[in-house]
Structure formats: structure tokens, C-alpha cells
N, C-alpha and C positions, 0 to 999 in steps of 0.2 A: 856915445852916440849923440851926436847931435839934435836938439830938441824938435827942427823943421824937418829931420826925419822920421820921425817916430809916424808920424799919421801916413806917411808912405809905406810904413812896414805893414801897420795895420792895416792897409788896405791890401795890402797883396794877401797877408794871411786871411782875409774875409773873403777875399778871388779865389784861395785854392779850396776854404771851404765850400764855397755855394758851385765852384766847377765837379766837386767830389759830389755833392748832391745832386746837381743835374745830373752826372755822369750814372750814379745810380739809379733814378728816375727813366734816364733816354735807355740802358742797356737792358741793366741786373731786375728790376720791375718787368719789362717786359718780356723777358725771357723766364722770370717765374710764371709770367700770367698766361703762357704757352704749356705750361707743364714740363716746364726743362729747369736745368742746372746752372749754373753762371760758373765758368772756369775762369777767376782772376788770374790766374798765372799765363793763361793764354788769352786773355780777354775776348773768350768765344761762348755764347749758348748752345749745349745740347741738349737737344731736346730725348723725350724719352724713347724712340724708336732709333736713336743712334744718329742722328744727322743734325748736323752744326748748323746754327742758324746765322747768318749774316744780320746785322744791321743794315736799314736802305740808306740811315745818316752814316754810316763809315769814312764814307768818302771825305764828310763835310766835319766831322766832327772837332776835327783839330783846329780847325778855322775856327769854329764857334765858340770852342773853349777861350782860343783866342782873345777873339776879339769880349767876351763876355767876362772873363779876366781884367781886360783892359778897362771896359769900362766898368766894373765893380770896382778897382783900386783906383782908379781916379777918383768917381763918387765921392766911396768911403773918404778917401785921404781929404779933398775937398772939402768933405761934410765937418771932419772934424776939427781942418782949420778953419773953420768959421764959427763951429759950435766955442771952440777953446779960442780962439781968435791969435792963431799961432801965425806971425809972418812968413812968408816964403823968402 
């Protein structure tokens, strides 16, 4: 692996962390704080009377994952060729 890549790796694997926590945060939290279940394998809340509960970011969420990926791995990558002073 080449040495001017390494800080791009790391920044994507710090994108898919901090997208895993938001993604926690936006769904799985607020389907506990309703009194329901969170179904990863379907990525749905039931609540406790039996009915699925929709997210109202659904729609939007892949976009944000998106873009909020993109710019954590630039950041990062960025951050730590300047920290280590690695040429591009």
C-alpha cells in the first residue's frame, strides 16, 4: 500500500464509523425512546401495539449518509496529511 494512501483509508473507515453512529442515534434511539423494538434485519421499528414505525428522514437518509461520509473522509484524510506532513 502505498504511503499517500493510508490517510484515505483511514478516513473512510472513520466515515463508516461516525455514519454507524449516527445511523444509531437517527433510527435505533428513537425507536427505543417510543417503546419499540428496532428490527436490523429489516431496518424497521415496532412499536409495542404492533405497528411499524416509519422514520420522517427515510427519504433523505442516504443522501446524508452520503454526503456526511464524504466529508468525514476528506477531513480525516486531510487532517492527517498535514498532522504527518505526507505529500499527495
Amino acid at each position: 500500500m502505498k504511503k499517500n494512501s493510508i490517510p484515505l483509508f483511514i478516513g473512510v473507515i472513520v466515515s463508516f464509523i461516525a455514519i454507524w453512529f449516527v445511523n444509531d442515534l437517527l433510527l435505533v434511539e428513537q425507536c427505543l425512546e417510543n417503546n419499540g423494538s428496532f428490527n436490523y434485519n429489516k431496518g424497521e421499528c415496532l412499536l409495542e401495539n404492533g405497528e411499524v414505525k416509519v422514520s420522517e428522514l427515510g427519504n433523505f437518509l442516504i443522501a446524508i449518509y452520503f454526503f456526511m461520509g464524504m466529508l468525514i473522509s476528506l477531513s480525516v484524510s486531510f487532517s492527517i496529511r498535514k498532522v504527518f506532513k505526507i505529500e499527495q
